[in-house]
PyMOL Python script that loads the backbone (N, CA, C, O; Angstrom):
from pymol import cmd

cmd.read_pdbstr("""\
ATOM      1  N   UNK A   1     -30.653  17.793 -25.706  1.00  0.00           N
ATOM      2  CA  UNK A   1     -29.772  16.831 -25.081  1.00  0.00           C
ATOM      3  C   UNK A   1     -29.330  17.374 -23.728  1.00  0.00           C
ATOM      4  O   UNK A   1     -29.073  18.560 -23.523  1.00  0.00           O
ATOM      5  N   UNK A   2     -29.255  16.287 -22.718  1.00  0.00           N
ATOM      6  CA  UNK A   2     -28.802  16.642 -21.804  1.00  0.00           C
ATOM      7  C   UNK A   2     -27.227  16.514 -21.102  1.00  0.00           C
ATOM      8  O   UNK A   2     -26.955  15.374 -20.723  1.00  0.00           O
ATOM      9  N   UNK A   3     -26.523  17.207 -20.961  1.00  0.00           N
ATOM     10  CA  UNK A   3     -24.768  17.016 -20.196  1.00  0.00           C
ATOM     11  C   UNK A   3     -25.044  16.995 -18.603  1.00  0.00           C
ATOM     12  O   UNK A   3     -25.783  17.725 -17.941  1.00  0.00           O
ATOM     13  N   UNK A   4     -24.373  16.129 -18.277  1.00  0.00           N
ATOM     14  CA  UNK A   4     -24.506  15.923 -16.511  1.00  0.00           C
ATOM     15  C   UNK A   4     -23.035  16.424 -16.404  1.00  0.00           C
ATOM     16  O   UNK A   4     -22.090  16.272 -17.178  1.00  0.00           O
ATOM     17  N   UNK A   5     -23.153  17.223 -14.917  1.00  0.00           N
ATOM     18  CA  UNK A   5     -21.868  17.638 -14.399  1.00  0.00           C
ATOM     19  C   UNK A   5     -21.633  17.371 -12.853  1.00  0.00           C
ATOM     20  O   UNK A   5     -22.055  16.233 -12.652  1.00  0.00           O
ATOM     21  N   UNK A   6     -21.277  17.767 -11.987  1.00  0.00           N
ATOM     22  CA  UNK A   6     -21.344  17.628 -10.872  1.00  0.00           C
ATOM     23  C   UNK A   6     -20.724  18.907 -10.576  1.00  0.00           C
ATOM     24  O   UNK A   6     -20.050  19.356 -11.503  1.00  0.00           O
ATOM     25  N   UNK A   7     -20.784  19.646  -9.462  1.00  0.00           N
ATOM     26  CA  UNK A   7     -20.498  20.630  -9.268  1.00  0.00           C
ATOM     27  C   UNK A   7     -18.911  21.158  -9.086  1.00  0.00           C
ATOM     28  O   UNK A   7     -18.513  22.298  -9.324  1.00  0.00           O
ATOM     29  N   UNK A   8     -18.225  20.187  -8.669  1.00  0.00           N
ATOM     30  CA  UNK A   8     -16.819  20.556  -8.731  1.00  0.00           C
ATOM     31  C   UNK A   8     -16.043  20.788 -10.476  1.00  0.00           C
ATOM     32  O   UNK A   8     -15.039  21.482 -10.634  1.00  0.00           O
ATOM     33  N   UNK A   9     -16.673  20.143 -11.499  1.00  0.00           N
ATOM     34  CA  UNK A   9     -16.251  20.123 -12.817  1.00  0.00           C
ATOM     35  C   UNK A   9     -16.995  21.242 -13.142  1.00  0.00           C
ATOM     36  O   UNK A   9     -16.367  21.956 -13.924  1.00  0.00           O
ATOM     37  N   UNK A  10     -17.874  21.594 -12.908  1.00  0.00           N
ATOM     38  CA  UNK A  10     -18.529  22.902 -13.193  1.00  0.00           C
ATOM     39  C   UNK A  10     -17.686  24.445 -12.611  1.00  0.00           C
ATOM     40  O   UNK A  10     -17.658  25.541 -13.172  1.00  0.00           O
ATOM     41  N   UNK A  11     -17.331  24.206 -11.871  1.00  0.00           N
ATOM     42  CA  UNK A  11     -16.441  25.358 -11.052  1.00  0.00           C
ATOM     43  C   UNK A  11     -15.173  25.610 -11.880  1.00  0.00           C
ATOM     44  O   UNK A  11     -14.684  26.628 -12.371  1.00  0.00           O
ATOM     45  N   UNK A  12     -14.748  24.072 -11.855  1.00  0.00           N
ATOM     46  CA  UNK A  12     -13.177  24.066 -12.345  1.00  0.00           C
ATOM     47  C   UNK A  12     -13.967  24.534 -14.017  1.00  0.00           C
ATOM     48  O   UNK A  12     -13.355  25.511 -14.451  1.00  0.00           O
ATOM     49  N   UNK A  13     -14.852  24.193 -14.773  1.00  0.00           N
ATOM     50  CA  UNK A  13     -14.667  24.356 -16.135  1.00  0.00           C
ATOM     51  C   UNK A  13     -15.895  25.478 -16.336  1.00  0.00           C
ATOM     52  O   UNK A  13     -16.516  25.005 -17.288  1.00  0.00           O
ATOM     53  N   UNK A  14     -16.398  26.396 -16.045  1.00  0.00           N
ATOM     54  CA  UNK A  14     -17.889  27.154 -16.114  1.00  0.00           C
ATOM     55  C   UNK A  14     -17.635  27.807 -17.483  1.00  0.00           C
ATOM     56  O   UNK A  14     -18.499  27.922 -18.352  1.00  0.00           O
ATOM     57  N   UNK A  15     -16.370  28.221 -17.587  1.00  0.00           N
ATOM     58  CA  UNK A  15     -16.760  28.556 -19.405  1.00  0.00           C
ATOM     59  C   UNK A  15     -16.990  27.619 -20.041  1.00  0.00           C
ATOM     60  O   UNK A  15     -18.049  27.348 -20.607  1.00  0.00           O
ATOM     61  N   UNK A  16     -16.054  27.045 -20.016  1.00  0.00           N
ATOM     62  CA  UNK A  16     -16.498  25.776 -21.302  1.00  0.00           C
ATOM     63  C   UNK A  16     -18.083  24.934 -21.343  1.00  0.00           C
ATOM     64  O   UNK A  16     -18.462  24.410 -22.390  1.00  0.00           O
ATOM     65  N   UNK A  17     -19.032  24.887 -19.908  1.00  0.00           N
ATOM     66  CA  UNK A  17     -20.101  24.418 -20.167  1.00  0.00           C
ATOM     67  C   UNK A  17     -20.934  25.940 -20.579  1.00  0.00           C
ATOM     68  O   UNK A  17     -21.919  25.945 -21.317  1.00  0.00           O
ATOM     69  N   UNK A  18     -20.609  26.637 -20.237  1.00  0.00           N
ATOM     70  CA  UNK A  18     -21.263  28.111 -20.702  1.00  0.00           C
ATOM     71  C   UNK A  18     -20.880  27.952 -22.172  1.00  0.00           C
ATOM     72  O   UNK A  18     -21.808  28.461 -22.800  1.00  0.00           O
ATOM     73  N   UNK A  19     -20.054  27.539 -22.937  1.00  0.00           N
ATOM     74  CA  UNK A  19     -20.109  28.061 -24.361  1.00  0.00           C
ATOM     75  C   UNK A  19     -20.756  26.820 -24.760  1.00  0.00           C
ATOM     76  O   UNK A  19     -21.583  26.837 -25.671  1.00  0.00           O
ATOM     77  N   UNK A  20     -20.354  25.413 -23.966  1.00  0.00           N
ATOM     78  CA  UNK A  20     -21.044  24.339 -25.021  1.00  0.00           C
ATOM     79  C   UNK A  20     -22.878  24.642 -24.759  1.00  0.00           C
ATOM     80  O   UNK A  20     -23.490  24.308 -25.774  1.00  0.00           O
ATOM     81  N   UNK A  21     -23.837  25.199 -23.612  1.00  0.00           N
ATOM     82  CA  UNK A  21     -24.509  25.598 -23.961  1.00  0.00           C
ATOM     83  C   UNK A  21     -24.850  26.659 -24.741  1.00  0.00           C
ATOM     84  O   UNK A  21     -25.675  26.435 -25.627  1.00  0.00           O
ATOM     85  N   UNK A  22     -24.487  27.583 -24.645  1.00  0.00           N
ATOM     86  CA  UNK A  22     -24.639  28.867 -25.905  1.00  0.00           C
ATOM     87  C   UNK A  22     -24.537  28.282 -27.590  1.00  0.00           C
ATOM     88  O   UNK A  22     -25.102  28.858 -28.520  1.00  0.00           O
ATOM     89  N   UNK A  23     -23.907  27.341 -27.704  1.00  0.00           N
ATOM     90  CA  UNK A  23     -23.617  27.117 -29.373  1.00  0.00           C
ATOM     91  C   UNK A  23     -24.510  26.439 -29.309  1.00  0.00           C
ATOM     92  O   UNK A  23     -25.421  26.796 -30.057  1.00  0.00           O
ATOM     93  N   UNK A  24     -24.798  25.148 -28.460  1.00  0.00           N
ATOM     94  CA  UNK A  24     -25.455  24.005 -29.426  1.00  0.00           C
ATOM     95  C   UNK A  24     -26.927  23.888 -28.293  1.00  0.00           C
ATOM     96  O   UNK A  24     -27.910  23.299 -28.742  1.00  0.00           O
ATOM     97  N   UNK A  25     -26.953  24.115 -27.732  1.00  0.00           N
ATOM     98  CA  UNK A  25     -28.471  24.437 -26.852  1.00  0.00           C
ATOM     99  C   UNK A  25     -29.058  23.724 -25.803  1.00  0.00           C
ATOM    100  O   UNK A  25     -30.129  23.941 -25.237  1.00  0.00           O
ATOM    101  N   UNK A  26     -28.206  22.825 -25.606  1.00  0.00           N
ATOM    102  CA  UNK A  26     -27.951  21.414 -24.841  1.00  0.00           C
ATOM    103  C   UNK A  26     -28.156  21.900 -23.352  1.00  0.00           C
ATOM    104  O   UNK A  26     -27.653  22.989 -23.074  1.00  0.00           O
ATOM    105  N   UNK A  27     -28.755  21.302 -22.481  1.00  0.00           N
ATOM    106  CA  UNK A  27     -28.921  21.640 -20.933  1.00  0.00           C
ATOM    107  C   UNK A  27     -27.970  20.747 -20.447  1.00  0.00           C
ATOM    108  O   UNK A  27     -27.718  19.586 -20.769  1.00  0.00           O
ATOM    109  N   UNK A  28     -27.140  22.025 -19.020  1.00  0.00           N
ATOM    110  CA  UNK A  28     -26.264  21.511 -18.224  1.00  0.00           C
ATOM    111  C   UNK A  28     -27.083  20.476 -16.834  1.00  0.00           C
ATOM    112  O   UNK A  28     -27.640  21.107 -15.936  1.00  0.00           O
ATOM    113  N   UNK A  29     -27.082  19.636 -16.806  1.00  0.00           N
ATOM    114  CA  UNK A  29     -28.171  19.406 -15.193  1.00  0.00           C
ATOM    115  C   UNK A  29     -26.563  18.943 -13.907  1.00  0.00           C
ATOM    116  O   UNK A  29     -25.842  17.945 -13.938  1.00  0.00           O
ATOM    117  N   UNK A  30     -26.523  20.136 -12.950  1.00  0.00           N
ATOM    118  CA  UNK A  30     -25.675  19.834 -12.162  1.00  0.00           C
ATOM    119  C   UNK A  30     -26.106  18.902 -11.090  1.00  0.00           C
ATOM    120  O   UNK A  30     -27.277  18.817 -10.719  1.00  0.00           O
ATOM    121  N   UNK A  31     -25.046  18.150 -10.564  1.00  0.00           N
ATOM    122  CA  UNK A  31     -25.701  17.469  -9.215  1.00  0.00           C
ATOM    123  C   UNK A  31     -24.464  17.854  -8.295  1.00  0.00           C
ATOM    124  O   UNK A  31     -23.267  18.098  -8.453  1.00  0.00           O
ATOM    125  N   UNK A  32     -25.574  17.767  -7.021  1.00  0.00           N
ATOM    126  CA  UNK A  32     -23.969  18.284  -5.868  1.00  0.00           C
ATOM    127  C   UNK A  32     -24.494  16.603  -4.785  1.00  0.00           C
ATOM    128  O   UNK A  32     -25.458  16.397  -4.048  1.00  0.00           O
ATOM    129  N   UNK A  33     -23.702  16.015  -5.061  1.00  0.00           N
ATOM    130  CA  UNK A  33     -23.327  14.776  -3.647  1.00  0.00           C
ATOM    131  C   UNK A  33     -24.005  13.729  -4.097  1.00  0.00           C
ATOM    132  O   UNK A  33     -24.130  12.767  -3.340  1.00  0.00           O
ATOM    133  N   UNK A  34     -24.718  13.680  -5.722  1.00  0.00           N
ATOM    134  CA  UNK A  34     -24.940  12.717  -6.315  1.00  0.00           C
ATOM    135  C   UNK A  34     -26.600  12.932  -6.389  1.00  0.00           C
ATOM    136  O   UNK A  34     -27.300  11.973  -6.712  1.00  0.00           O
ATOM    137  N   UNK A  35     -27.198  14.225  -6.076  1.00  0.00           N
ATOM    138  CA  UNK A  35     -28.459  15.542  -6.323  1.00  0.00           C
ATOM    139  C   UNK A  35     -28.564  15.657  -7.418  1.00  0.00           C
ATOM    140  O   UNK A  35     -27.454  15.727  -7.947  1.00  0.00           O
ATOM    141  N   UNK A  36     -29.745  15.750  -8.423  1.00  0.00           N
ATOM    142  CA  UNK A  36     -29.718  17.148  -9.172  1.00  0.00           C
ATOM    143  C   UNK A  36     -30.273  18.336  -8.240  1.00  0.00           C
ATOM    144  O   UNK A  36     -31.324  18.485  -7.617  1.00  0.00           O
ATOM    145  N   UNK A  37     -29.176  19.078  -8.403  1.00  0.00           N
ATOM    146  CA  UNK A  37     -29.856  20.239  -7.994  1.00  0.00           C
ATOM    147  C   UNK A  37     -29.852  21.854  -8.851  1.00  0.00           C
ATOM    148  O   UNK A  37     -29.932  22.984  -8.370  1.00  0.00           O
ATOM    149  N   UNK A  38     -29.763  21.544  -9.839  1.00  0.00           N
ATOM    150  CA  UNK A  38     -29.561  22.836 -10.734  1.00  0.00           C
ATOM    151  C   UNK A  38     -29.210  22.683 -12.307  1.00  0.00           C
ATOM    152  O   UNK A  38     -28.393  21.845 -12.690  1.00  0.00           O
ATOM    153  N   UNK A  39     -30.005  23.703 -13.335  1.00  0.00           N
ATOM    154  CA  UNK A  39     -29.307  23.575 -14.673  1.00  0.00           C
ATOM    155  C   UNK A  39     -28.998  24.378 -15.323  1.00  0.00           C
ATOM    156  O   UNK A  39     -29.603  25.416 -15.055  1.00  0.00           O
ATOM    157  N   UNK A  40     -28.117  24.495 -16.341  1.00  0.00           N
ATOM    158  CA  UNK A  40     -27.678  25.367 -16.691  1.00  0.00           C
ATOM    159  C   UNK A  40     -28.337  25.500 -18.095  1.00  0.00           C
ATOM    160  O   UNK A  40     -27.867  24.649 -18.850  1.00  0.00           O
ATOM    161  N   UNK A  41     -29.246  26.268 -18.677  1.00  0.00           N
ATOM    162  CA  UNK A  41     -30.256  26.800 -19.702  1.00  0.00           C
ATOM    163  C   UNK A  41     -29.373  27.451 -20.597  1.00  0.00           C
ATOM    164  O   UNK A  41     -28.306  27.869 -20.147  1.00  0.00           O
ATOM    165  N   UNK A  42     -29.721  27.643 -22.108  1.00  0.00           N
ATOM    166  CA  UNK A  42     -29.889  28.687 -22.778  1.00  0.00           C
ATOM    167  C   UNK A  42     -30.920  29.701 -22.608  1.00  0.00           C
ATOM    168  O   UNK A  42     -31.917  29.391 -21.957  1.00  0.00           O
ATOM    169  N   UNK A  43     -30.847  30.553 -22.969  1.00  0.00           N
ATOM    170  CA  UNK A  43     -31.623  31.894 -22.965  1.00  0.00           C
ATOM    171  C   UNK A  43     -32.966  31.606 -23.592  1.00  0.00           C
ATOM    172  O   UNK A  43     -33.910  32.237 -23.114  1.00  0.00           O
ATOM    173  N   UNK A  44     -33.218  30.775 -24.564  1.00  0.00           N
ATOM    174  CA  UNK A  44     -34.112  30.035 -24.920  1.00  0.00           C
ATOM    175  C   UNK A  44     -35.087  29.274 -24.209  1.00  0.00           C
ATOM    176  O   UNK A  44     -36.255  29.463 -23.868  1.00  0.00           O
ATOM    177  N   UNK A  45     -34.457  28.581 -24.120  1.00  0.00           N
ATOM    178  CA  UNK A  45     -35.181  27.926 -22.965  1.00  0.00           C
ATOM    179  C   UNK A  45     -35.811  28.320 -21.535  1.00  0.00           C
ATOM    180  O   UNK A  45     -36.837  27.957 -20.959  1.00  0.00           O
ATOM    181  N   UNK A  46     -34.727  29.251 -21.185  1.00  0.00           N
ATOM    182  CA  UNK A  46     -35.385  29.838 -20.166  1.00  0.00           C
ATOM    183  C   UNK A  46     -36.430  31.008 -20.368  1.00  0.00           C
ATOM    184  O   UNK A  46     -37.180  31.141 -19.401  1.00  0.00           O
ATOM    185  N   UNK A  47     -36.675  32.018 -21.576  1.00  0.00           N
ATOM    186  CA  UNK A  47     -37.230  32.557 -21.860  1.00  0.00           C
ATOM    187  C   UNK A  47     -38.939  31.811 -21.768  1.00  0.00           C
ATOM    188  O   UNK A  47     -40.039  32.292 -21.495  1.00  0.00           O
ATOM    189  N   UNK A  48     -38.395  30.217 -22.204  1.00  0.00           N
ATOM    190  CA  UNK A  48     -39.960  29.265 -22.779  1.00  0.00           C
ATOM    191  C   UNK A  48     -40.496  29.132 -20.889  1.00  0.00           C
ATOM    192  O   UNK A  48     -41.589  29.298 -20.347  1.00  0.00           O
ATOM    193  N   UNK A  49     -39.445  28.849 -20.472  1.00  0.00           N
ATOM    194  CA  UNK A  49     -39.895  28.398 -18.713  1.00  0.00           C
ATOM    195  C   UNK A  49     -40.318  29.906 -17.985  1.00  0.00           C
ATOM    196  O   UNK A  49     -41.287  29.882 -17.226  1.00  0.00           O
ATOM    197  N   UNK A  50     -39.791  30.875 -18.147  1.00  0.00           N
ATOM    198  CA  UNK A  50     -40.272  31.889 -17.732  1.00  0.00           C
ATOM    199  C   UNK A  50     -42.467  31.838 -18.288  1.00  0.00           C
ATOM    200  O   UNK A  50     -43.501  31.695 -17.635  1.00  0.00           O
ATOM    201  N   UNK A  51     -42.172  32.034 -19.660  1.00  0.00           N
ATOM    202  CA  UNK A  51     -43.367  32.448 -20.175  1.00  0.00           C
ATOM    203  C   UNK A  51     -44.391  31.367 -19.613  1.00  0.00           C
ATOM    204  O   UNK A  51     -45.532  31.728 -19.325  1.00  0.00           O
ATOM    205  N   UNK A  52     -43.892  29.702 -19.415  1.00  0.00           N
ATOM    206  CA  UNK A  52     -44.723  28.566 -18.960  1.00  0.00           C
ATOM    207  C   UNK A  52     -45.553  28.982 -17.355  1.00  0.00           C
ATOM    208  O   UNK A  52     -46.677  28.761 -16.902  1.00  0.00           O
ATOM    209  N   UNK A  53     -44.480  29.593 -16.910  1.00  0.00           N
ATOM    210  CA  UNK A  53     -44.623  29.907 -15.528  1.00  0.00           C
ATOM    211  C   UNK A  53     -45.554  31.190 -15.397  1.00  0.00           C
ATOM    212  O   UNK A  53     -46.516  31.097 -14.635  1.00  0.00           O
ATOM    213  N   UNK A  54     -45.347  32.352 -16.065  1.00  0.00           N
ATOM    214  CA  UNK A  54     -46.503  32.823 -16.037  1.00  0.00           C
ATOM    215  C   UNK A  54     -47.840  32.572 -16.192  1.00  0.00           C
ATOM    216  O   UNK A  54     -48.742  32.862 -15.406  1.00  0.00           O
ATOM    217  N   UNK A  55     -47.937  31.873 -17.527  1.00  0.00           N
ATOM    218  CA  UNK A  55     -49.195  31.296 -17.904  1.00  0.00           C
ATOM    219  C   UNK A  55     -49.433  30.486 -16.838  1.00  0.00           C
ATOM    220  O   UNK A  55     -50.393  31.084 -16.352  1.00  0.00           O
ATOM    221  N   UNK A  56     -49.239  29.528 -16.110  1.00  0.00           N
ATOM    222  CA  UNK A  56     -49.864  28.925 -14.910  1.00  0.00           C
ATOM    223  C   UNK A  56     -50.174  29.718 -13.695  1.00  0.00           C
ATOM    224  O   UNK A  56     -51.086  29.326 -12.967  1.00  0.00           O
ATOM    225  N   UNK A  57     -49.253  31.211 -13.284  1.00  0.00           N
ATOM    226  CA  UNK A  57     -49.397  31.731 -12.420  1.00  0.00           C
ATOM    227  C   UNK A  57     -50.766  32.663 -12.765  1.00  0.00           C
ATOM    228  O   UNK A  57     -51.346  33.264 -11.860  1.00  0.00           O
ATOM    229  N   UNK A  58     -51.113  32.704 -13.840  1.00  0.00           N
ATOM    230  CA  UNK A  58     -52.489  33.667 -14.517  1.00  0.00           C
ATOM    231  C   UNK A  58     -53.369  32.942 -14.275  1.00  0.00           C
ATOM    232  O   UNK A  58     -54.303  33.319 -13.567  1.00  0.00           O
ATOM    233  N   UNK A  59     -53.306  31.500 -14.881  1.00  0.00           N
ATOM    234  CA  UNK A  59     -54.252  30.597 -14.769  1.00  0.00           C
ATOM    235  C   UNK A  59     -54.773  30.402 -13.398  1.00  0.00           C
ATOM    236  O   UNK A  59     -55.986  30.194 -13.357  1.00  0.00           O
ATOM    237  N   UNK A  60     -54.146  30.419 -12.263  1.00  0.00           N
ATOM    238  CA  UNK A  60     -53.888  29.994 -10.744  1.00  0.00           C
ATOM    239  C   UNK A  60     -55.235  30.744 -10.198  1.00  0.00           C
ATOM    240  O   UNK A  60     -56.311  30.416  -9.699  1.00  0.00           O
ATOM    241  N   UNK A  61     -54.282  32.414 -10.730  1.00  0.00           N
ATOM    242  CA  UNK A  61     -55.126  33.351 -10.316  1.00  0.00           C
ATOM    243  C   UNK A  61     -57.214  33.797 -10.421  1.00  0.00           C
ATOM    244  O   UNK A  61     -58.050  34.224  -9.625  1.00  0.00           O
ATOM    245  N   UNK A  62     -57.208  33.363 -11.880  1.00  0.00           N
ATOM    246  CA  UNK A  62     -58.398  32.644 -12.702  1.00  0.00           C
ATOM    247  C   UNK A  62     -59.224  32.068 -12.031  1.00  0.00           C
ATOM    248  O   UNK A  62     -60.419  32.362 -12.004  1.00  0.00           O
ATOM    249  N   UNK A  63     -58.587  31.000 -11.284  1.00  0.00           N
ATOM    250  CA  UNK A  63     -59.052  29.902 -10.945  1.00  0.00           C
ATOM    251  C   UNK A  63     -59.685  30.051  -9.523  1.00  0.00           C
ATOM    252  O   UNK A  63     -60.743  29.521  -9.184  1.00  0.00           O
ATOM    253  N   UNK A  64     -58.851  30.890  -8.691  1.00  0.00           N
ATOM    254  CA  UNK A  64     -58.775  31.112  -7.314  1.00  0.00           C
ATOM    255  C   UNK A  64     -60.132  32.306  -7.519  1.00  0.00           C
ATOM    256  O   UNK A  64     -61.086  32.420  -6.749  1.00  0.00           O
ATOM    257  N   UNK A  65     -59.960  32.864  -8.385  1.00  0.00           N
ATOM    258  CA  UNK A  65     -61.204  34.070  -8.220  1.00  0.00           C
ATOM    259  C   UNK A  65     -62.352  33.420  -8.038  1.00  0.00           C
ATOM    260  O   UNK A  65     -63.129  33.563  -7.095  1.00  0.00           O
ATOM    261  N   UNK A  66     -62.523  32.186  -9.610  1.00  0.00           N
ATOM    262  CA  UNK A  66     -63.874  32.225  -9.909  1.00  0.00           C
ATOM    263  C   UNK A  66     -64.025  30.882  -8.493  1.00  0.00           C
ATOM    264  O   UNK A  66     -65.133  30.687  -7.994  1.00  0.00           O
ATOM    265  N   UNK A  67     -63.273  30.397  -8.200  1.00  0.00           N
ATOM    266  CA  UNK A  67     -63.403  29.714  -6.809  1.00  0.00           C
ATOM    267  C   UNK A  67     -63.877  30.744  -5.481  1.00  0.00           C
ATOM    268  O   UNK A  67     -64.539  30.094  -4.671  1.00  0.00           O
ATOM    269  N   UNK A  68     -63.701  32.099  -5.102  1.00  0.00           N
ATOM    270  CA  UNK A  68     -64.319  32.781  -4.802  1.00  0.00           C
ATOM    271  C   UNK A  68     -65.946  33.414  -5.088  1.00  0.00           C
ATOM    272  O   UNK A  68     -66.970  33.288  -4.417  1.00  0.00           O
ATOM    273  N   UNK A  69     -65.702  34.093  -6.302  1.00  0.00           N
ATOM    274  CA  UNK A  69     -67.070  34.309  -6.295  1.00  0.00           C
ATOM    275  C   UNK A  69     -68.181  33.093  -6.430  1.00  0.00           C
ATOM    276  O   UNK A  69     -69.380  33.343  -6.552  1.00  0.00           O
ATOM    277  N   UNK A  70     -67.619  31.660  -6.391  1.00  0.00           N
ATOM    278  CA  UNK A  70     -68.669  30.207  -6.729  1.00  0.00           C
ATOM    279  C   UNK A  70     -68.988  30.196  -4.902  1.00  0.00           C
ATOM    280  O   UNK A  70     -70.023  29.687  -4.472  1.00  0.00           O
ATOM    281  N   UNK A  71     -68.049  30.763  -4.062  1.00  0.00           N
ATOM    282  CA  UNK A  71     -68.251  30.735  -2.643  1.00  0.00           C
ATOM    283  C   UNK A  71     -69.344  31.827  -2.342  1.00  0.00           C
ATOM    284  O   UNK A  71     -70.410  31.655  -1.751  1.00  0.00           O
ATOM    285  N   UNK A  72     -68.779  33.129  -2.945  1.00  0.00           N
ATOM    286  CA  UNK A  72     -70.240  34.347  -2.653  1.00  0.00           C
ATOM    287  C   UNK A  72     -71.414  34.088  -3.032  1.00  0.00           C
ATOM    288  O   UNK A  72     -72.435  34.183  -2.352  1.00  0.00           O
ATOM    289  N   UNK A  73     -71.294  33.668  -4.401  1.00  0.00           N
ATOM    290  CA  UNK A  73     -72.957  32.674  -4.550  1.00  0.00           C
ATOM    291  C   UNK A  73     -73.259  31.766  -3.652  1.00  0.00           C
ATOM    292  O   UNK A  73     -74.229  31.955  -2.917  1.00  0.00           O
ATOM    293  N   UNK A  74     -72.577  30.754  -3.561  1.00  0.00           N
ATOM    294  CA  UNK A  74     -73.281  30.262  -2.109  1.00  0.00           C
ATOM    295  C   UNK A  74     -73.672  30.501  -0.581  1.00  0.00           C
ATOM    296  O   UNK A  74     -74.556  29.956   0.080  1.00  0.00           O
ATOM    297  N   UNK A  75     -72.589  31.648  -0.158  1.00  0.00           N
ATOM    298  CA  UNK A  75     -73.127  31.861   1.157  1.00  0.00           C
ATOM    299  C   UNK A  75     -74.209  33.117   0.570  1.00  0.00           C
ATOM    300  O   UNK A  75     -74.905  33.545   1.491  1.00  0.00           O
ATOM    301  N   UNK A  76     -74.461  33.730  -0.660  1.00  0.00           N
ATOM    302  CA  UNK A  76     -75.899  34.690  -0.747  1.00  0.00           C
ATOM    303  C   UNK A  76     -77.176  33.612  -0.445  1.00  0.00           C
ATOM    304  O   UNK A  76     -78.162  33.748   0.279  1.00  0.00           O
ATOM    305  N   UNK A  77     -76.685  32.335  -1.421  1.00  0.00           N
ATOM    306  CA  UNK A  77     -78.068  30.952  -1.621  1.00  0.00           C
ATOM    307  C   UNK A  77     -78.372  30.778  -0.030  1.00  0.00           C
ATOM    308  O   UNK A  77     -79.533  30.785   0.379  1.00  0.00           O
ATOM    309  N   UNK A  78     -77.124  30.604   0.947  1.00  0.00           N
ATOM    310  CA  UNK A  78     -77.339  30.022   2.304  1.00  0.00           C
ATOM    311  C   UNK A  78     -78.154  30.696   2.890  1.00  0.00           C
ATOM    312  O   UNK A  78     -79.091  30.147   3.470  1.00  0.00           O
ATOM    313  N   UNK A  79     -77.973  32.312   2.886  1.00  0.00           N
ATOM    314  CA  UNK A  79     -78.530  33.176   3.591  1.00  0.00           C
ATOM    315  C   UNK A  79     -80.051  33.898   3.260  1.00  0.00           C
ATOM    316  O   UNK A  79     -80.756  34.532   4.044  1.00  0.00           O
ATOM    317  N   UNK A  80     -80.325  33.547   1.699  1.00  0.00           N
ATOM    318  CA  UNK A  80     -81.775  33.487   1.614  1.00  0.00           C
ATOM    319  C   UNK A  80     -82.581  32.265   2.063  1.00  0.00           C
ATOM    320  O   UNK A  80     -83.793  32.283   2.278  1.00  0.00           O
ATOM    321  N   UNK A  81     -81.688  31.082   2.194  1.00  0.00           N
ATOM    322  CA  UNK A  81     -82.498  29.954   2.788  1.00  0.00           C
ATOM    323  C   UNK A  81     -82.600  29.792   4.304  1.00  0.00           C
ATOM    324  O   UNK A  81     -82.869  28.753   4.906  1.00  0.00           O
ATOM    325  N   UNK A  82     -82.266  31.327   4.957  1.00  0.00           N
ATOM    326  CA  UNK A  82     -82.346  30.992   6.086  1.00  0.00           C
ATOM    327  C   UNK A  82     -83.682  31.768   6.577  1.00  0.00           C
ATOM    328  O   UNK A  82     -84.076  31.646   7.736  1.00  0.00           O
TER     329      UNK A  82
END
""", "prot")
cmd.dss("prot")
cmd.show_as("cartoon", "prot")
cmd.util.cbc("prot")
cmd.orient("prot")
């Protein structure tokens, strides 16, 4: 579940959305000037977004290689056909 705050109720109250996330697991989503611009996670969750984010940043990497060496095979193909 999600709690909307805006940033001035967040200031004035940061424990109380700090404990209502810690007990029940619920995301804070702040907005500043009628923005989202920020949320406030359990440890959980952010642990899952951390690990998501790696796995795509591995994958990226994967990807970008074998996109390289698919380039060295071709400029070797170019240069025997010349």
């Amino acid at each position: 579940m999600f709690v909307n705050a805006n940033t001035r109720k967040i200031r004035a109250n940061f424990r109380n959305y700090l404990d209502h996330v810690m007990t029940t697991g619920d995301r804070v989503l702040i907005f500043r000037h009628g923005k989202e611009v920020a949320a406030l996670v359990c440890r959980e969750d952010f642990n899952a977004l951390e690990e998501v984010s790696g796995r795509t940043e591995r994958l990226m990497e994967q990807r970008h290689r074998e996109a390289l060496e698919r380039m060295r095979v071709m400029k070797g193909r170019m240069r025997q056909d010349l």
